[in-house]
N, C-alpha and C positions, 0 to 999 in steps of 0.2 A: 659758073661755067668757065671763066678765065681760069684759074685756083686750080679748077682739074686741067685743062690743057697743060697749065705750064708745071702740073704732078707726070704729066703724060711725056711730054718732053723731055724734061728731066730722067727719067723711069727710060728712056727711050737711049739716050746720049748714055748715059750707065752699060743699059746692056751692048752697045755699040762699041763702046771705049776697050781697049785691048787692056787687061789685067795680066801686068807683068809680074806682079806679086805671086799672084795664082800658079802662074805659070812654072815659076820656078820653085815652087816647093819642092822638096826629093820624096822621091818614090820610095817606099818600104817593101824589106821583104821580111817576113814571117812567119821564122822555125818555131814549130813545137818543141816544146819541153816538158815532158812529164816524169817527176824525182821525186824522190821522198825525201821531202819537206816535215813529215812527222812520221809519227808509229816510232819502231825499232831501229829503223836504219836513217832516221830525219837529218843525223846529225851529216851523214855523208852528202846526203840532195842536197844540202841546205851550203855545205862546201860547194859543191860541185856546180850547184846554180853562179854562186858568185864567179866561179872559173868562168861560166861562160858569158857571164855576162862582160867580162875584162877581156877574153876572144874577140866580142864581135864591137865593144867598144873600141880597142885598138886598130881591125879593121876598117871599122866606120873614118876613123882619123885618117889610116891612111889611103883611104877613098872611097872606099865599101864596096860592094860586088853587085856584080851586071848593070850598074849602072843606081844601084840604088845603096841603102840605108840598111844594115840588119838590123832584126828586132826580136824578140820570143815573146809567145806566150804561155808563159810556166804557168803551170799546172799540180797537184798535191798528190801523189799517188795513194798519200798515207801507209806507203809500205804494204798495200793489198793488193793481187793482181786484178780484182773485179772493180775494183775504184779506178787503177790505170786503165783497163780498157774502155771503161764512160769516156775518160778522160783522151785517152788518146781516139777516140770513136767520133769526138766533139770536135776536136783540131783536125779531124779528116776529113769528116762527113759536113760539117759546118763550115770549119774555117777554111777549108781545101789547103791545108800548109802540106808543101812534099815531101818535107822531113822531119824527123822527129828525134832531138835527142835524150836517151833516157832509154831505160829508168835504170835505175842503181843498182837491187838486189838481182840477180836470175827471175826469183819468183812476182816479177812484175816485168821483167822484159822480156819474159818468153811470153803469155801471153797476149801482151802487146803485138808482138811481133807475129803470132801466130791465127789471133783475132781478127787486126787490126790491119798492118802496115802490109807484110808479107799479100794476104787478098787483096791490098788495091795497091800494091804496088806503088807504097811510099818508103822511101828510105827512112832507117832507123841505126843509129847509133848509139851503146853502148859506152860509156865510161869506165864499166865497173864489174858488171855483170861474168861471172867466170864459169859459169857451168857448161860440164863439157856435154852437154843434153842440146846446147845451142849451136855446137857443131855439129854433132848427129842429124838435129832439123835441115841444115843447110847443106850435109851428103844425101839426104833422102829425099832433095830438090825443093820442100816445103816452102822458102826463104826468098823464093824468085831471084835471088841476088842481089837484097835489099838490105841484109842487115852484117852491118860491122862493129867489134867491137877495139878499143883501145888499151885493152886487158889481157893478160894470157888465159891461156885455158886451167879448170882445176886439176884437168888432166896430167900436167905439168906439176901446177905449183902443190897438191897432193906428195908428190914424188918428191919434192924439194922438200915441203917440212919432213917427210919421215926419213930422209937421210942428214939434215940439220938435227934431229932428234935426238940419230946414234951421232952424230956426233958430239953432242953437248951431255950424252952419255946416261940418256932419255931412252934404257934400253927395256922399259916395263911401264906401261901405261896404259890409264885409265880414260874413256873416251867418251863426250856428254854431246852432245851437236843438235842444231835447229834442225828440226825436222820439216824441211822441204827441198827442192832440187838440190839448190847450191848446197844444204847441209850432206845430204845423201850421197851427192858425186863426189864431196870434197874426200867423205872419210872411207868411200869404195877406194877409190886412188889414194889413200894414204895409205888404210889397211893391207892393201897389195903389197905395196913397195916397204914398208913397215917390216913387217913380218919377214920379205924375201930378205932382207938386212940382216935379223935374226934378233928385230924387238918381238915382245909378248905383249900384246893387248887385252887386259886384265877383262873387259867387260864395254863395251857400245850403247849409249841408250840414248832413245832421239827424246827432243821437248817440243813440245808445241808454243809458239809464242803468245805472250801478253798473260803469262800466268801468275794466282796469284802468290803462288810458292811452288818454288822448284826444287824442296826437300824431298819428295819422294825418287826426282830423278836422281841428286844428290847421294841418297841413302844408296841407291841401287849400285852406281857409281864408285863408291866405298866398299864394297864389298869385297875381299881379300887383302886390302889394305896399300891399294897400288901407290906408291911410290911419287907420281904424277900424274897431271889433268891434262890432255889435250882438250881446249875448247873452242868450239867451231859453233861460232856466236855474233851478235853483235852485241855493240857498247850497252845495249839496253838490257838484254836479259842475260845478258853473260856478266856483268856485273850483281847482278840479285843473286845468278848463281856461282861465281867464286867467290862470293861474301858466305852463302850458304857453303859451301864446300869448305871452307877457312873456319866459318862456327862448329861445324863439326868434325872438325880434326884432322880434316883431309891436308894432305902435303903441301904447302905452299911454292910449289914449283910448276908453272903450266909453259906450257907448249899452245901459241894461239894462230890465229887465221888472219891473214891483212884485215880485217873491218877492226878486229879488237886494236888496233893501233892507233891509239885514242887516249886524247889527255883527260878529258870524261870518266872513261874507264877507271883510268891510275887514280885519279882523283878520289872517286866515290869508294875504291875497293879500298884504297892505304896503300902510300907506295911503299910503307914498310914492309910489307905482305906480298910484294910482286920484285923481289933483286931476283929471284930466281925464277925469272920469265921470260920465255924465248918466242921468236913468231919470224914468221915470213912474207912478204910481199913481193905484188911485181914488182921489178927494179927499174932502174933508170941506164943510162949511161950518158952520162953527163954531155952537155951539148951549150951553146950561147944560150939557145930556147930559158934550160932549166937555171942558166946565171940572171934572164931575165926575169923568168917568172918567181923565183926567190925574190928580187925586191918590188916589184910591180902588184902579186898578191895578196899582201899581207896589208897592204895598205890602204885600201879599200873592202877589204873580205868581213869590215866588222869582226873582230878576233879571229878570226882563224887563218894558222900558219900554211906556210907554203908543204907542209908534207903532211897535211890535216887528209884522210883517204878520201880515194875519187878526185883531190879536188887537180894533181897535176894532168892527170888523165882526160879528165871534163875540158881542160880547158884545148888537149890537143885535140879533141870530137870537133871539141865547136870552130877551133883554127880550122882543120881540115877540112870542115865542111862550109866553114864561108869560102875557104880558097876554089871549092870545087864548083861553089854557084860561081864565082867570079870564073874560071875555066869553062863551066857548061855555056855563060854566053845568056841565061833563061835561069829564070826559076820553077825546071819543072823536076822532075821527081826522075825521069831516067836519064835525062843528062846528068844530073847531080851525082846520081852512082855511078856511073860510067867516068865523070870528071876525079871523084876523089883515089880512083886508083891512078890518076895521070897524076895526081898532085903529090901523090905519096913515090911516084916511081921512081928506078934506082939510075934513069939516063937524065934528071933533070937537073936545071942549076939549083946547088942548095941555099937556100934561105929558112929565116928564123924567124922568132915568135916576137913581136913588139912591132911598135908603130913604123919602124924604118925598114925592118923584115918585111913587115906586109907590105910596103911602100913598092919596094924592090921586086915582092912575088907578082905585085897586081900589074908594077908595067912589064914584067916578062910577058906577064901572062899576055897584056896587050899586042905586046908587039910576035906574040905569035910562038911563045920560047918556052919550052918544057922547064917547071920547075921541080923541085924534090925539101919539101915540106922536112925538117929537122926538130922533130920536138921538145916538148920539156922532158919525154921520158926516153927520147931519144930519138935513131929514126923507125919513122912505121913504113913495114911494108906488110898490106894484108894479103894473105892467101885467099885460093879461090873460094875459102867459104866465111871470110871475113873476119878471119883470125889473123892475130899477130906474135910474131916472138921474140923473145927477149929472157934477159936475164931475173935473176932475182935476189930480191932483196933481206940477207939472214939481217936478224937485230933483237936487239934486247934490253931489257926494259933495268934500270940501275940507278937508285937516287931519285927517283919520281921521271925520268927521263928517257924515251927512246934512244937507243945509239944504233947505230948500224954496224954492225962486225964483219960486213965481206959480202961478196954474192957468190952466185951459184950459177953459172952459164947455161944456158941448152943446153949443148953439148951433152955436158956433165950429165944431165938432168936428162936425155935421152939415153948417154950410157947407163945408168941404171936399171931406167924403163926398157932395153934391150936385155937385160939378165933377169929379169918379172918372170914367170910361167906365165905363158896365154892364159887367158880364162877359159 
């Protein structure tokens, strides 16, 4: 009987006694991430995750937002859009997270967005994703005004490779492309601007992915004997097929898409087989951001370089959106899209990406003071339907190595698209 009192006493003084321990632990918040981590396009998620995770570490340092700790819970899309909606259906309906950044290909972030986020009106952002099918959704109101991305449209960069083409004197060519959204919209908007140049597109043929030979696309592709390959691919099956295009005779000159901009690629096909390799990406314009993120990524990224694709991109999603929870005040899902166009705006003071950058945004942001977020890819300002523009990036592949040879402005890249025939 004593033995228990003085279990009861004790048990008593416990729950009584104030747990400063307790108390102070930090609060987390808890973006979604859903990327491809595998399939086709793994290699990008797999960048693009690391980006974000040096975003919201850097934050966290320089004090974290609303009050608390960021955190993700990534997720594996496997490069399938019905895999990313489980996935992003789980971080919604389960984990109630308000935003979601991801996924990487178009053909997993539009579903996403059209399944998932867009009906319950959770933010979703983009890295990577460029089809112009996801600005369409966002003029025909579908979007609620939830989804951004940190990418130009294909609509654009379409136009950009087929005047990089005649330029590099790419005036006859052969055209093989994945056949879903982003392969479809890219080569509509290439074909257009291509042709009003006055290239000749010898033949077009889509592929399905995960094949287990892609000689009969090949074969068809060869037909007349064109000259060059446009391919509009990723690093996974677009190396099967200009290894196949290379065995059978086909010209060793191709014209590629940002995703093929991959040392994977060069690797597995022979860089002796790729000096006469041309491609285009979004561009940058050089800012503090992309001086830090050049030595800040590479060092923790487990191999992969600071211009590995998606990965500068990903990592401005994830800056922009922790600056916007720390701006919303809350971690809820309409303040958050409503904050990151304040964070991205063109009246605010500019700051940069790293721990002293974010140090600087979070006490503006405290003491009540518009900032303007300056990226690694430069600065973003999104339009009304969560697009951004910018330049791009001509480059070419020489000695086993990417080099960059110039960009290609708006501008530029609207006057062309001004001299197109309507459709």
């Amino acid at each position: 009987m004593r033995f228990t009192s003085i279990v009861s006493a004790a048990s008593l003084a416990i729950a009584l006694a104030p747990l400063p321990a307790l108390a102070q632990q930090p609060c987390t918040h808890t973006v979604g991430v859903v990327v491809e981590l595998t399939g086709p396009a793994g290699r990008f998620g797999q960048a693009a995750a690391k980006s974000i995770e040096l975003a919201f570490k850097e934050i966290n340092e320089a004090g974290g937002a609303a009050g608390c700790q960021l955190a993700t819970d990534l997720r594996d899309s496997q490069s399938q859009g019905s895999v990313a909606v489980d996935q992003a259906r789980q971080l919604v309906d389960l984990k109630r997270v308000p935003a979601i950044i991801g996924g990487i290909i178009s053909s997993v972030s539009l579903p996403i967005l059209t399944s998932v986020t867009a009906p319950a009106n959770v933010v979703q952002i983009s890295p990577a994703s460029s089809s112009p099918t996801l600005t369409r959704t966002a003029q025909e109101g579908k979007t609620n005004g939830v989804f951004f991305r940190t990418i130009t449209s294909d609509a654009l960069q379409g136009t950009a490779a087929a005047k990089y083409a005649m330029d590099q004197g790419l005036k006859k060519i052969a055209v093989i492309h994945v056949n879903n959204d982003f392969g479809v919209n890219m080569v509509a908007e290439f074909k257009r601007a291509y042709e009003a140049l006055g290239g000749q597109i010898t033949s077009v043929t889509p592929y399905n992915q995960g094949q287990a030979s892609y000689a009969p696309e090949v074969t068809r592709g060869l037909e007349g004997d064109p000259p060059a390959l446009y391919l509009v691919s990723y690093p996974g099956d677009g190396t099967a097929i200009a290894r196949t295009w290379i065995s059978q005779g086909g010209a060793a000159k191709f014209l590629l898409n940002d995703g093929m901009n991959s040392a994977d690629f060069i690797r597995d096909v022979g860089p002796r087989y790729l000096n006469d390799t041309f491609g285009t990406s979004s561009g940058t314009t050089k800012t503090p951001s992309t001086e830090h993120f050049a030595k800040a990524y590479p060092a923790m990224s487990s191999g992969f370089d600071a211009n590995a694709p998606a990965a500068d991109r990903a990592y401005d999603a994830a800056a922009i959106l922790g600056l916007a929870v720390a701006q919303a005040g809350k971690f809820e899902a309409a303040a958050i899209r409503d904050a990151i166009r304040k964070v991205t705006g063109s009246d605010g003071e500019v700051i940069h990406a790293g721990p002293e950058g974010f140090k600087k945004a979070l006490q503006l942001i405290k003491e009540g003071k518009p900032v303007r977020y300056e990226g690694v890819i430069g600065p973003v300002t999104f339009d009304q339907y969560g697009d951004i523009t910018g330049p791009f990036r001509l480059w070419r592949i020489q000695n086993g190595e990417v080099t960059t040879v110039g960009q290609m402005g708006v501008d530029e890249v609207n006057a062309i698209k001004a001299k197109i025939p309507s459709r």
